[in-house]
LOTOR-753273 format. One record per residue (C-alpha): x negated, y, z negated; residue in three letters; residue number from 1. Coordinates in pm, whole numbers, plus 50000, padded with zeros to 5 digits. Layout:
% LOTOR-753273
    px    py    pz code pos
     X     Y     Z  ALA NUM
...
This chain:
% LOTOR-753273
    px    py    pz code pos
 58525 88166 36750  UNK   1
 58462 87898 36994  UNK   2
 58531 87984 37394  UNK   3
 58808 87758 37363  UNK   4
 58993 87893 37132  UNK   5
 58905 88259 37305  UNK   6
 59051 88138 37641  UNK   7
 59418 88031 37434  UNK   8
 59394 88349 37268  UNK   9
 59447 88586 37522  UNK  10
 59546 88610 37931  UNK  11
 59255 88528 38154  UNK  12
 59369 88666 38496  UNK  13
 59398 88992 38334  UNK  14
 59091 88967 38172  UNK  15
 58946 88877 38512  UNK  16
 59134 89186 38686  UNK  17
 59056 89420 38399  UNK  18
 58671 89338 38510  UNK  19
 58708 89313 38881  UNK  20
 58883 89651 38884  UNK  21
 58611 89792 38658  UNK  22
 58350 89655 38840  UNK  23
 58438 89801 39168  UNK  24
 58570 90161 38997  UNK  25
 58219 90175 38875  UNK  26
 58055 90072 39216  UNK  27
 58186 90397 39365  UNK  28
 58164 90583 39095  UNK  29
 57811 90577 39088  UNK  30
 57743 90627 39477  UNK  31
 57549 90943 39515  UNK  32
 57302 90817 39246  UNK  33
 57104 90631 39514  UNK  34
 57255 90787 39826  UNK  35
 57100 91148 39668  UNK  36
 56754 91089 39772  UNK  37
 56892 91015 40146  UNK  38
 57122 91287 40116  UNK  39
 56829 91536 40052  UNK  40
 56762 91481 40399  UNK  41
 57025 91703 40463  UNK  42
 57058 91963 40201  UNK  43
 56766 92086 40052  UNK  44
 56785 92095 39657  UNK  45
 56514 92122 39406  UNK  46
 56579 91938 39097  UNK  47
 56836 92051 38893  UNK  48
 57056 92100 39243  UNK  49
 56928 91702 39266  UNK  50
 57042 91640 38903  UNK  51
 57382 91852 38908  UNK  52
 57496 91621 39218  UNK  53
 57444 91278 39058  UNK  54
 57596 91451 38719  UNK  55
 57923 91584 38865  UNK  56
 58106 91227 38923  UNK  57
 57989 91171 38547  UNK  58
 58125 91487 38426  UNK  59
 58492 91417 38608  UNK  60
 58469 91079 38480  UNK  61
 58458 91216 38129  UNK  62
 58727 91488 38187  UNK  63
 58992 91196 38329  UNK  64
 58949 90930 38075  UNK  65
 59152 91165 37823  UNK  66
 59464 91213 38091  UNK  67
 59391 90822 38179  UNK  68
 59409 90711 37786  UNK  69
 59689 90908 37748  UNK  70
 59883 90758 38061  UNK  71
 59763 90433 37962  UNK  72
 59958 90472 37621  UNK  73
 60268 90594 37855  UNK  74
 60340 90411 38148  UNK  75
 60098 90091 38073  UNK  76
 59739 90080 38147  UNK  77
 59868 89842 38478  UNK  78
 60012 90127 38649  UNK  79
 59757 90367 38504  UNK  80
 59514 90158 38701  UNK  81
 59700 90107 39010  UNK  82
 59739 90508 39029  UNK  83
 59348 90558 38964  UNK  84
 59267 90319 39272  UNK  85
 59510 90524 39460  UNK  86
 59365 90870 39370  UNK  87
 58973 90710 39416  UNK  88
 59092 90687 39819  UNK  89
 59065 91066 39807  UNK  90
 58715 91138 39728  UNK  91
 58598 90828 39978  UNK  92
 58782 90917 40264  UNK  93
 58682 91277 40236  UNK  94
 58312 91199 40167  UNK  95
 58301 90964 40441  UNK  96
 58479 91202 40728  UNK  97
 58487 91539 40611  UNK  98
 58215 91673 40345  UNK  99
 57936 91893 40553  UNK 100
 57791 92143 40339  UNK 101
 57683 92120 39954  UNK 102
 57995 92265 39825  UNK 103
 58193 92034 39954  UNK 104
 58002 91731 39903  UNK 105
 57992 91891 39488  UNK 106
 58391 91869 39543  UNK 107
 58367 91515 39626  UNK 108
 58122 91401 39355  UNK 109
 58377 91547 39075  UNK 110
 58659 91379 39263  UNK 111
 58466 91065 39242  UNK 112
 58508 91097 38835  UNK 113
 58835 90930 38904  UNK 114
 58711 90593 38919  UNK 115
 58492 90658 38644  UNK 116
 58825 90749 38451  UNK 117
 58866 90378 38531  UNK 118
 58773 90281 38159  UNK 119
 59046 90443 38002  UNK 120
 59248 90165 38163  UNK 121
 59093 89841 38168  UNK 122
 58976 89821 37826  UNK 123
 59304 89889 37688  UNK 124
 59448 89614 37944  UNK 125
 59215 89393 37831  UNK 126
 59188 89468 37470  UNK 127
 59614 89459 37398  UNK 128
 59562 89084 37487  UNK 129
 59270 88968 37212  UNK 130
 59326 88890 36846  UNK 131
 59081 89115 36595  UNK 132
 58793 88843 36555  UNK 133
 58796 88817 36966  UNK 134
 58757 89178 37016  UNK 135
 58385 89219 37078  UNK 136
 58389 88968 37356  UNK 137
 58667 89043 37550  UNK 138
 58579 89392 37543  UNK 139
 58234 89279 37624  UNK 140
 58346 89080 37962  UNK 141
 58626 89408 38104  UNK 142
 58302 89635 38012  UNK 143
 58099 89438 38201  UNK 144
 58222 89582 38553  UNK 145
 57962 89832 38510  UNK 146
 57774 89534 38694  UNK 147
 57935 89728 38978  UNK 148
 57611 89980 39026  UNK 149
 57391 89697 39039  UNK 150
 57591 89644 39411  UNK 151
 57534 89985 39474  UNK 152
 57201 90056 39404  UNK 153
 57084 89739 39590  UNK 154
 57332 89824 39906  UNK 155
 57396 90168 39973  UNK 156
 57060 90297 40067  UNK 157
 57048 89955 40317  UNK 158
 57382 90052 40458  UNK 159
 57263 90408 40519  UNK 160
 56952 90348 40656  UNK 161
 57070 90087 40899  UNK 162
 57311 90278 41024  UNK 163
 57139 90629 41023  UNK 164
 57426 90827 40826  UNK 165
 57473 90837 40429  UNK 166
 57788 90943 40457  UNK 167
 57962 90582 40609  UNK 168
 57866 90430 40289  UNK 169
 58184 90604 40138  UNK 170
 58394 90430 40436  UNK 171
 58248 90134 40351  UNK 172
 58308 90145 39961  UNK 173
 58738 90154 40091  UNK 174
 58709 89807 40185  UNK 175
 58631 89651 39797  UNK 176
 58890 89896 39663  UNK 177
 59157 89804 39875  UNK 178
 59089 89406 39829  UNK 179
 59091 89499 39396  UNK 180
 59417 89683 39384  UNK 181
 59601 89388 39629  UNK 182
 59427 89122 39355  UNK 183
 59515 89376 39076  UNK 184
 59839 89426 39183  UNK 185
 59922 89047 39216  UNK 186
 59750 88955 38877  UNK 187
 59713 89174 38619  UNK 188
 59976 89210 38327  UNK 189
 60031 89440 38044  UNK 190
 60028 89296 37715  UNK 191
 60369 89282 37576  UNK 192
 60231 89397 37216  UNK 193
 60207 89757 37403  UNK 194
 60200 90076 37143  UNK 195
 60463 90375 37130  UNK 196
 60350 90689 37361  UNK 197
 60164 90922 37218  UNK 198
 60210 91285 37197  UNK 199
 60009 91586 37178  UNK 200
 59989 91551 36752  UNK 201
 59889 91237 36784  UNK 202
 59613 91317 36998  UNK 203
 59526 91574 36715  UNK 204
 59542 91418 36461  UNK 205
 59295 91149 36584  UNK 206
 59019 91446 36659  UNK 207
 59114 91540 36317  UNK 208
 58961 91207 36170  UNK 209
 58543 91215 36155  UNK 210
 58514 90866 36303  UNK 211
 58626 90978 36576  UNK 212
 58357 91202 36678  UNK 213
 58099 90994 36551  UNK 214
 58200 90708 36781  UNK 215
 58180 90971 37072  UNK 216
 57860 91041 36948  UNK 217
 57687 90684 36915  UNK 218
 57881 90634 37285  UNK 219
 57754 90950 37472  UNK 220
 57404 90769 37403  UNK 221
 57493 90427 37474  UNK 222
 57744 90432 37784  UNK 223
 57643 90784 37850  UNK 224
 57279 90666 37839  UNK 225
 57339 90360 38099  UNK 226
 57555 90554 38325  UNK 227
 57296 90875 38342  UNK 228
 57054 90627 38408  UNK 229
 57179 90430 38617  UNK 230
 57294 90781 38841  UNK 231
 56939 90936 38832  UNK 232
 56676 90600 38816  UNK 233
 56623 90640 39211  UNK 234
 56559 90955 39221  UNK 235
 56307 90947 38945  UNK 236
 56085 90623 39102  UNK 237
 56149 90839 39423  UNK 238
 55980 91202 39283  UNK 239
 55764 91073 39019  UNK 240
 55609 90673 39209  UNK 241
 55648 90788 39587  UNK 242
 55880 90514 39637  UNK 243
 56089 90516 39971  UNK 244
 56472 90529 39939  UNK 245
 56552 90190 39976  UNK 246
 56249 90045 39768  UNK 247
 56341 90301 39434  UNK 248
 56697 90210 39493  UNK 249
 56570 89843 39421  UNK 250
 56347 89919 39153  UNK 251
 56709 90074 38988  UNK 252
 56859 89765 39022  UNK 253
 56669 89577 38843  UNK 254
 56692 89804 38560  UNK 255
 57031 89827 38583  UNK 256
 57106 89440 38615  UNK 257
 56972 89473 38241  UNK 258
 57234 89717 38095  UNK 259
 57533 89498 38330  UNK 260
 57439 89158 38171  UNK 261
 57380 89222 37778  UNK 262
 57713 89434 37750  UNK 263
 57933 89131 37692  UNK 264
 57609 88971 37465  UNK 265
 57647 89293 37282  UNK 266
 57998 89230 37197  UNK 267
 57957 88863 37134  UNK 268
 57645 88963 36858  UNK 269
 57847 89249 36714  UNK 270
 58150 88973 36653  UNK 271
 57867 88752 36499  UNK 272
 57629 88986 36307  UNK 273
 57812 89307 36315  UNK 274
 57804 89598 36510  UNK 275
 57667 89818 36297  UNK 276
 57346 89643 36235  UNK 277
 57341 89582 36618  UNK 278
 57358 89954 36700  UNK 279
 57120 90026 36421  UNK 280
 56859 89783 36579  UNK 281
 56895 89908 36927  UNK 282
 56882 90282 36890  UNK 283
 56576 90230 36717  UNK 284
 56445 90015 37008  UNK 285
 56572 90286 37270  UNK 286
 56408 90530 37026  UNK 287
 56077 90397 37128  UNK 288
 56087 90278 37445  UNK 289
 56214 90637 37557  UNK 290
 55893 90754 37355  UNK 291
 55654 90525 37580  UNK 292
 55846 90593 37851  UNK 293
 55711 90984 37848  UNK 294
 55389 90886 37893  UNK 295
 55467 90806 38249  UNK 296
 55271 90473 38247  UNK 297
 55217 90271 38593  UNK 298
 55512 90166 38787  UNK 299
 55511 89809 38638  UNK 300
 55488 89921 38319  UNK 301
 55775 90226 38318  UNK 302
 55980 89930 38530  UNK 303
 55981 89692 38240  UNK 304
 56030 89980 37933  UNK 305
 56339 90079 38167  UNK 306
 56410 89711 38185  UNK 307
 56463 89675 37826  UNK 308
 56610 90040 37750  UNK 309
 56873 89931 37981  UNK 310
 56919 89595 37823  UNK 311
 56953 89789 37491  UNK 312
 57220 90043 37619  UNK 313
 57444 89797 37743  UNK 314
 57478 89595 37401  UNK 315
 57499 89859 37264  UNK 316
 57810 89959 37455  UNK 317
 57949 89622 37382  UNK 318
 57891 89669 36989  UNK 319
 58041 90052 36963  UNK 320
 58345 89903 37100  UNK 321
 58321 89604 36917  UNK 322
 58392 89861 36585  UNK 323
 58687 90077 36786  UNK 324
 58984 89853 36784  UNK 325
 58904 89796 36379  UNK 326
 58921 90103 36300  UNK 327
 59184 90234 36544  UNK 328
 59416 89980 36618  UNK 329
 59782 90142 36701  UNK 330
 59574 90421 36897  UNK 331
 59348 90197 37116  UNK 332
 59415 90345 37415  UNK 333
 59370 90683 37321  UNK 334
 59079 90633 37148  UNK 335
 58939 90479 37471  UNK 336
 58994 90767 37627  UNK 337
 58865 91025 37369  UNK 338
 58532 90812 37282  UNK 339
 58513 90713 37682  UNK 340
 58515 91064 37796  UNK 341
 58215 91130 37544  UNK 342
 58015 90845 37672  UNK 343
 58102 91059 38016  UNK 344
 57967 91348 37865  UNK 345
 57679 91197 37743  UNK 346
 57588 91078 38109  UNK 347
 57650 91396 38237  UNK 348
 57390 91560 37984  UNK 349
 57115 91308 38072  UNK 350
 57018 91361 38450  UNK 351
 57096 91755 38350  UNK 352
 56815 91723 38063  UNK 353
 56588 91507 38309  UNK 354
 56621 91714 38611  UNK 355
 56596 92042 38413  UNK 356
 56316 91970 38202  UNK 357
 56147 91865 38552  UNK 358
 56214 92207 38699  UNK 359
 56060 92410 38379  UNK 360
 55790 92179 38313  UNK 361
 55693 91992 38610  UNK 362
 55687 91707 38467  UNK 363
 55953 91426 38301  UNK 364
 55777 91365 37989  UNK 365
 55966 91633 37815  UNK 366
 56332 91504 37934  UNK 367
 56220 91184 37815  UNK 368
 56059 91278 37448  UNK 369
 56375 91479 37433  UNK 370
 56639 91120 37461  UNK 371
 56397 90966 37227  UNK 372
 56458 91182 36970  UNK 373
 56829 91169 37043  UNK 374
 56767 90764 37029  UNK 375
 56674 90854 36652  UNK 376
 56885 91079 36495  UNK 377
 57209 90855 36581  UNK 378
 57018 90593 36412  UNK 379
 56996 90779 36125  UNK 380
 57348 90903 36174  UNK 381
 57471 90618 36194  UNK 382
 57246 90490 35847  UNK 383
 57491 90750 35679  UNK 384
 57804 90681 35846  UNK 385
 57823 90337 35751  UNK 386
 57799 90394 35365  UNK 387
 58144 90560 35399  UNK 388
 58321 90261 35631  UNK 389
 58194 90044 35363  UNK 390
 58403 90206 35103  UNK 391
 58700 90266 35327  UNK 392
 58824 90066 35678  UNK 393
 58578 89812 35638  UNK 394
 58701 89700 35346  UNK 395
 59079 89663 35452  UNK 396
 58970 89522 35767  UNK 397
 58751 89217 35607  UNK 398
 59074 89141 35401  UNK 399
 59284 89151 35746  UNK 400
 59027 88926 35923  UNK 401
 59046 88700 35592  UNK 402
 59416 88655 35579  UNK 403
 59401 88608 35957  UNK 404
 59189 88334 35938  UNK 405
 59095 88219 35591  UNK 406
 58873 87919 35713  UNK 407
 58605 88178 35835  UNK 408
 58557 88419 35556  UNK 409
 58176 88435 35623  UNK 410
 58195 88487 35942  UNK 411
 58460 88814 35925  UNK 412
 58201 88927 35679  UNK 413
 57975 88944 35929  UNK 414
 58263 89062 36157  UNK 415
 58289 89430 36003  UNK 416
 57945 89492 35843  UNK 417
């Protein structure tokens, strides 16, 4: 499992355009995260108002990863990508020249769910490339364009302030988008091992399976956890530390720079150790830092137990998706979708259950005992679930990986458990 024999095993410039295209779909899909507590300013919102308009990109993310899974199965996840850049021009042109009142700017952040529908695609595009034992790491790298909000958190609140207007940030965000779907377009290829279409039964009959929802459960906490985060960090360091825009916008980065770089390290550690022991340790580690978290401790403090529940989330990412393609291999791209759109969900919940609980209580210790507990009952779910893999696809799979490549029997071992 050397990087060598990674490189040969695959295609590289669509690995490369799988992640660029991610990592810029992301960038904008997360814009009104920071931008909210500049665009405040203008509206006035108390906190769920605040929470519903950092939520609503997340939610249409979650709704368009099942038509973009499904298209990604049809017409190719190329295309399928090439059409969500398209669509993305949309939200930015109209948040950038046309949204003036609430409503409106609502409208746009649900629009902006299109390039959060982005994931559908590029994983697939990625993934159709990679032999089995290769899985977790080239998933890891095309998942690692979430890296994209670390450029927005640590630009768009300087772009706004410096030029007096939140709303030319969206203008702005064109100009990366238009440079990824030229590179895109000139470098990315679909794999020619490409699944049949799937229809409507098929769809059904994959809800019908219990994996299925339990992967959208373990990812509505780890992708859904980053993502919420990610959306709603500035506007906690903002309400609860004082912090000016620009300054909590930092402060977000630097937790979010955590959940970018350890998704790939996820998937490498899931191929090495396993993913479910990974996602066992690191719910139990979000578990308590979530805990800690609710005591609202001093900036440094909450900065480096958001540091680290970041880091967790985005291995953890890396290792749910690490187990997908095992389990559903003809059906990757739908699956992507299906389990995608629950990690969407899952981000939409958070800043909901933050902002809310704020609102009621007056306080975030609540919203935060509440994800801890969530933290803990998937690791206990997931304590349960894999005592049934073991005595089903695990199995088959470990005497795939072994016929694949007999020389590393330990290692596939370590590959499924």
């Amino acid at each position: 499992m050397g990087i060598k024999g990674f490189l040969k095993s695959g295609h590289t410039p669509t690995l490369f355009s799988a992640f660029l295209y991610f990592d810029v779909s992301f960038m904008i899909w997360v814009l009104l995260g920071p931008l909210s507590v500049m665009i405040m300013n203008d509206f006035q919102m108390n906190e769920a108002q605040k929470a519903n308009l950092v939520a609503l990109p997340i939610l249409g993310g979650a709704i368009l990863r099942l038509i973009l899974g499904w298209l990604a199965d049809y017409i190719g996840p190329k295309k399928t990508a090439q059409l969500g850049m398209l669509v993305t021009v949309i939200p930015l042109v109209w948040g950038w020249l046309f949204a003036n009142h609430l409503s409106e700017l609502y409208i746009v952040a649900l629009l902006l769910g299109v390039s959060g529908a982005s994931f559908a695609a590029a994983l697939p595009l990625a993934s159709r490339w990679y032999p089995p034992q290769y899985q977790g790491l080239a998933m890891g790298i095309a998942g690692a364009g979430n890296s994209g909000t670390v450029f927005t958190t640590l630009f768009a609140n300087r772009i706004a302030q410096y030029y007096g207007d939140w709303s030319i940030v969206f203008g702005f965000a064109l100009i990366p988008l238009v440079i990824t779907f030229i590179v895109f377009t000139l470098f990315a290829k679909d794999s020619p091992n490409q699944p049949d279409p799937k229809t409507f039964i098929d769809y059904k009959n994959v809800l019908k399976q219990r994996d299925t929802w339990l992967f959208c459960v373990f990812y509505s906490v780890t992708f859904g956890g980053f993502v919420g985060m990610s959306s709603y960090l500035t506007i906690f360091f903002f309400t609860q530390y004082g912090l000016d825009p620009v300054r909590a916008a930092d402060f977000t980065t630097i937790c979010v720079i955590a959940g970018s770089l350890f998704r790939p390290i996820g998937g490498w550690l899931a191929d090495r150790f396993g993913g479910v022991r990974m996602l066992l340790c690191l719910y139990t580690i979000i578990g308590f830092m979530f805990a800690a978290i609710s005591f609202l401790p001093s900036l440094d403090k909450v900065i480096m137990l958001l540091f680290i529940v970041m880091m967790s989330l985005g291995m953890g990412n890396g290792s749910v998706f690490q187990l997908v393609p095992q389990r559903f291999k003809e059906e990757i791209g739908m699956i992507t979708g299906i389990v995608g759109a629950a990690g969407g969900i899952g981000g939409y919940f958070l800043p909901k259950v933050l902002g809310n609980l704020k609102l009621v209580t007056g306080s975030f210790s609540s919203g935060f005992l509440a994800l801890s507990t969530v933290s803990f009952l998937c690791m206990l779910l997931l304590v349960v679930a894999q005592k049934q893999w073991k005595k089903s696809w695990m199995i088959s799979e470990r005497r795939e990986q072994t016929l694949y490549n007999p020389n590393h029997m330990s290692k596939t071992k370590r590959f499924v458990e």
